[in-house]
Backbone as CSV, one residue per row, in Angstrom:
resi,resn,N_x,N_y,N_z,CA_x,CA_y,CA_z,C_x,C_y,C_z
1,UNK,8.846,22.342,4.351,9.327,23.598,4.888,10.329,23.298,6.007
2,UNK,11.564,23.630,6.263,12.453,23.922,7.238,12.465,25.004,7.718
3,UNK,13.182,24.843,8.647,13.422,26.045,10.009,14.933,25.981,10.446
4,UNK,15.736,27.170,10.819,17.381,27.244,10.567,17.610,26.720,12.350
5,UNK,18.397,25.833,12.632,18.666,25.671,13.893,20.311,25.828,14.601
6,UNK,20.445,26.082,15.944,21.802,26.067,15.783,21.597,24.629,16.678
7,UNK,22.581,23.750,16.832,22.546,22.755,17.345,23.663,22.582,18.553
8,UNK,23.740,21.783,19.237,24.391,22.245,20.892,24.330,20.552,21.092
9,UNK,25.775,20.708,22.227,25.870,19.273,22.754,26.045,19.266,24.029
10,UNK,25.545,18.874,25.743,25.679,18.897,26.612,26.710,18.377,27.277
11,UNK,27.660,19.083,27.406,28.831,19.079,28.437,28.372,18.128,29.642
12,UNK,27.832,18.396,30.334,27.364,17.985,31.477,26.022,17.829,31.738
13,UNK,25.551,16.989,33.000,24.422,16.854,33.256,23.780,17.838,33.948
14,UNK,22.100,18.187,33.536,21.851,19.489,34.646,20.535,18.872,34.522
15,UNK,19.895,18.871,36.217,18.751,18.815,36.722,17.640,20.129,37.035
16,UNK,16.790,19.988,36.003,15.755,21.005,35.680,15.131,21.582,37.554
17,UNK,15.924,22.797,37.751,15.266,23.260,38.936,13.486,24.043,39.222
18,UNK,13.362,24.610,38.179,11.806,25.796,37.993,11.164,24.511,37.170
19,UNK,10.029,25.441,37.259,9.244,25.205,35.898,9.887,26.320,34.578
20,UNK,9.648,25.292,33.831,10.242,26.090,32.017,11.400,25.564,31.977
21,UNK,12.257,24.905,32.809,13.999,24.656,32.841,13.440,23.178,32.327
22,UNK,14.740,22.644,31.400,14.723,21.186,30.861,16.150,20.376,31.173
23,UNK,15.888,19.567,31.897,16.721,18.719,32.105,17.786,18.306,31.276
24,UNK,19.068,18.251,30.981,20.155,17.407,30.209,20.840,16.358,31.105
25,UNK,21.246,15.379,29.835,22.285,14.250,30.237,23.426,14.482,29.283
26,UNK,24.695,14.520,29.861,25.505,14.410,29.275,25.533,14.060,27.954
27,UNK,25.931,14.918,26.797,26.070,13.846,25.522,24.812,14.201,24.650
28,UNK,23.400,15.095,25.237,22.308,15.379,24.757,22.511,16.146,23.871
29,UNK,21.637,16.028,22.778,21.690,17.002,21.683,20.718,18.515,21.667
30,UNK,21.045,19.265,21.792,19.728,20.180,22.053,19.561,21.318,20.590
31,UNK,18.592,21.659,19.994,17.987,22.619,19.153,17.778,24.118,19.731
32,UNK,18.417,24.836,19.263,17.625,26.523,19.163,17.998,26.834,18.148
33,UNK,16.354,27.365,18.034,15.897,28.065,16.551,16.589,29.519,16.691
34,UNK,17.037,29.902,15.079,17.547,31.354,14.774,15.462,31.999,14.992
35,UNK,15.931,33.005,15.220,17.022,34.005,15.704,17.369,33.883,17.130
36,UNK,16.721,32.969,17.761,17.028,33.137,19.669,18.231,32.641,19.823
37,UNK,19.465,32.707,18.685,20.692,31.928,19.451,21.218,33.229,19.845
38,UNK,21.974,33.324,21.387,22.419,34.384,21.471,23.990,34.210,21.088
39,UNK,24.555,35.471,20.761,26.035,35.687,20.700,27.003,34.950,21.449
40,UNK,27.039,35.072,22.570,28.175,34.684,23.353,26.953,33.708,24.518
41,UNK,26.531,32.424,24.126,25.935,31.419,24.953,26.191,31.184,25.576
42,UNK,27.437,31.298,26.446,27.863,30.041,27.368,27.770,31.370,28.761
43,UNK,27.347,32.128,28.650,26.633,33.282,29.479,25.401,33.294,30.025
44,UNK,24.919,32.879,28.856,23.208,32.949,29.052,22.409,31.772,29.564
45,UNK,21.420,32.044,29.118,20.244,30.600,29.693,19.882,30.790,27.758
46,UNK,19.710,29.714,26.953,18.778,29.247,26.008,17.657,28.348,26.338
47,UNK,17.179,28.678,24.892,15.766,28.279,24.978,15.538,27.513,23.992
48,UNK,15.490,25.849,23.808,15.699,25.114,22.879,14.725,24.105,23.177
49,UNK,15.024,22.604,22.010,14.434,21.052,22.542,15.224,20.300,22.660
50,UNK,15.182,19.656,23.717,15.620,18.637,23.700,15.801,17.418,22.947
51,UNK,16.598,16.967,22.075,16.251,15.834,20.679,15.812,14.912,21.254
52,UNK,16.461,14.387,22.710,16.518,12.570,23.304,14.837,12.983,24.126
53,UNK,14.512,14.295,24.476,13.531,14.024,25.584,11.981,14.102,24.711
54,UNK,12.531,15.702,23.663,11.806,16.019,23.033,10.396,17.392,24.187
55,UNK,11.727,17.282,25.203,11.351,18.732,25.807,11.922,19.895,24.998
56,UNK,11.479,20.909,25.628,11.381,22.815,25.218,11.089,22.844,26.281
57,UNK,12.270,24.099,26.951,12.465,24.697,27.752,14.037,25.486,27.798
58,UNK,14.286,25.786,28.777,15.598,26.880,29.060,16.951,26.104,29.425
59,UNK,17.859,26.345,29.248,18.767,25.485,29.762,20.134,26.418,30.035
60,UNK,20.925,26.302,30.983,22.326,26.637,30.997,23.406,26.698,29.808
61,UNK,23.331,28.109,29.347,24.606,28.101,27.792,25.915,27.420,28.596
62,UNK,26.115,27.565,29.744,27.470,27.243,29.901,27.467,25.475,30.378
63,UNK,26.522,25.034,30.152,26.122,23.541,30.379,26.513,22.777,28.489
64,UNK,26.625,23.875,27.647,26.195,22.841,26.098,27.815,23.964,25.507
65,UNK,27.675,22.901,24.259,28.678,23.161,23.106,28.365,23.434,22.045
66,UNK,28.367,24.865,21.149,27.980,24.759,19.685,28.859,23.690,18.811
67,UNK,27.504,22.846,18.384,28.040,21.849,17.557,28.004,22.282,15.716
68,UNK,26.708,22.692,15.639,26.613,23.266,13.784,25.454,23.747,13.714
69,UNK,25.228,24.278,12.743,23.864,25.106,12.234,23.040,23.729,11.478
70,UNK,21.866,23.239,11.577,21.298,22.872,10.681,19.998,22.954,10.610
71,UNK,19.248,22.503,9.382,17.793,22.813,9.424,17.109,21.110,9.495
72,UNK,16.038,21.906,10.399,15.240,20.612,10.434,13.980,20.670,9.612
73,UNK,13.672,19.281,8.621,12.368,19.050,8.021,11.366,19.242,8.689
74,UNK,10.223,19.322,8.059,9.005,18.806,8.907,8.533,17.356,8.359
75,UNK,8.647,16.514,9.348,8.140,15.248,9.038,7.257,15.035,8.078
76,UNK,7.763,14.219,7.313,6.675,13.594,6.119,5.309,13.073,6.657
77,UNK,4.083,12.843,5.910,3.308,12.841,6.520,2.987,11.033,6.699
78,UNK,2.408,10.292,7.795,2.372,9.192,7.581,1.633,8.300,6.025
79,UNK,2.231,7.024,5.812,1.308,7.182,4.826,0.254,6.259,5.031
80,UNK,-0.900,6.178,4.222,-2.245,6.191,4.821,-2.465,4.717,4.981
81,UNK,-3.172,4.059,5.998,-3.410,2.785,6.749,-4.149,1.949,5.250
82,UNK,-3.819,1.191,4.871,-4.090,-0.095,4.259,-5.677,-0.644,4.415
83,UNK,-6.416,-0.115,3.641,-7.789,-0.969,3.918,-7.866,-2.231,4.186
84,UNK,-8.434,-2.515,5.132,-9.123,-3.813,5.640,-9.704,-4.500,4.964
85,UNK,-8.965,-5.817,4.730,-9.853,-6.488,3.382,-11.142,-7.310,4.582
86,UNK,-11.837,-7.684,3.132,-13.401,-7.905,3.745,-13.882,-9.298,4.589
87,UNK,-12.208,-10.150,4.217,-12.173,-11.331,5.253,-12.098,-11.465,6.326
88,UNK,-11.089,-9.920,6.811,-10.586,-9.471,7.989,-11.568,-9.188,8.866
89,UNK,-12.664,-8.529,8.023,-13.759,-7.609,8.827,-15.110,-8.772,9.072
90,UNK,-15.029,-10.001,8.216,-16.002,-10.587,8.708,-15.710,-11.574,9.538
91,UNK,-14.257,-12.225,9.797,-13.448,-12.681,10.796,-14.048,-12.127,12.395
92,UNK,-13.631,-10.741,12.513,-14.002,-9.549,13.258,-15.431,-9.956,13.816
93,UNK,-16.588,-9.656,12.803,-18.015,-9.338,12.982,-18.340,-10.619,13.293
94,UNK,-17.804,-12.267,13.106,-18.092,-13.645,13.704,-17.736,-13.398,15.081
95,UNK,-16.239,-13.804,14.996,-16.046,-13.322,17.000,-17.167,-12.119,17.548
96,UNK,-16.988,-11.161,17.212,-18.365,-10.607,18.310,-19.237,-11.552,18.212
97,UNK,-19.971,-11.687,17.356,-21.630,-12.393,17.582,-21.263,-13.876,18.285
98,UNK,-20.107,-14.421,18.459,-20.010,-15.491,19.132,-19.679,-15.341,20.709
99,UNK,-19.428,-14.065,20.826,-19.413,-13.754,22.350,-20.310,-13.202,22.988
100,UNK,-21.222,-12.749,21.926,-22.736,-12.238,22.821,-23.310,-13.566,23.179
């Protein structure tokens, strides 16, 4: 499942003053989800994530640049850990009993 994003690039650096405000560095990529992109941004305060910090919070429209619309995946899911073969585990169960 995806979700429609508009995507933004930080002009400049801005130091998160409140709580809810998110910090940028120059050059940062930031996310807001449709429908909260407003019309004319570089007015407002948005409300996005940060890609590099992987904060959410508010930020200065007139701090970022519309870069493009895109959608983001939802991460695949990991895939599942490799059973422990039974050499491994009795390797394991020697060291303990040799340290009691």
């Amino acid at each position: 499942m995806s979700q429609k994003f508009a995507k933004y690039v930080a002009l400049f650096a801005y130091e998160a003053k409140v709580q809810g405000e998110i910090s940028l560095d120059k050059d940062d990529f930031l996310l807001v989800a449709y429908p909260d992109v407003p019309e004319n941004y570089q007015t407002e305060w948005l409300v996005g994530r940060n890609e590099r910090t992987s904060e959410l919070g508010e930020f200065p429209g007139s701090y970022v640049e519309y870069v493009e619309d895109c959608e983001e995946q939802q991460p695949p899911a990991p895939p599942p850990r490799p059973p422990k073969s039974a050499a491994m585990l009795q390797t394991v169960s020697s060291s303990v009993k040799r340290s009691k």
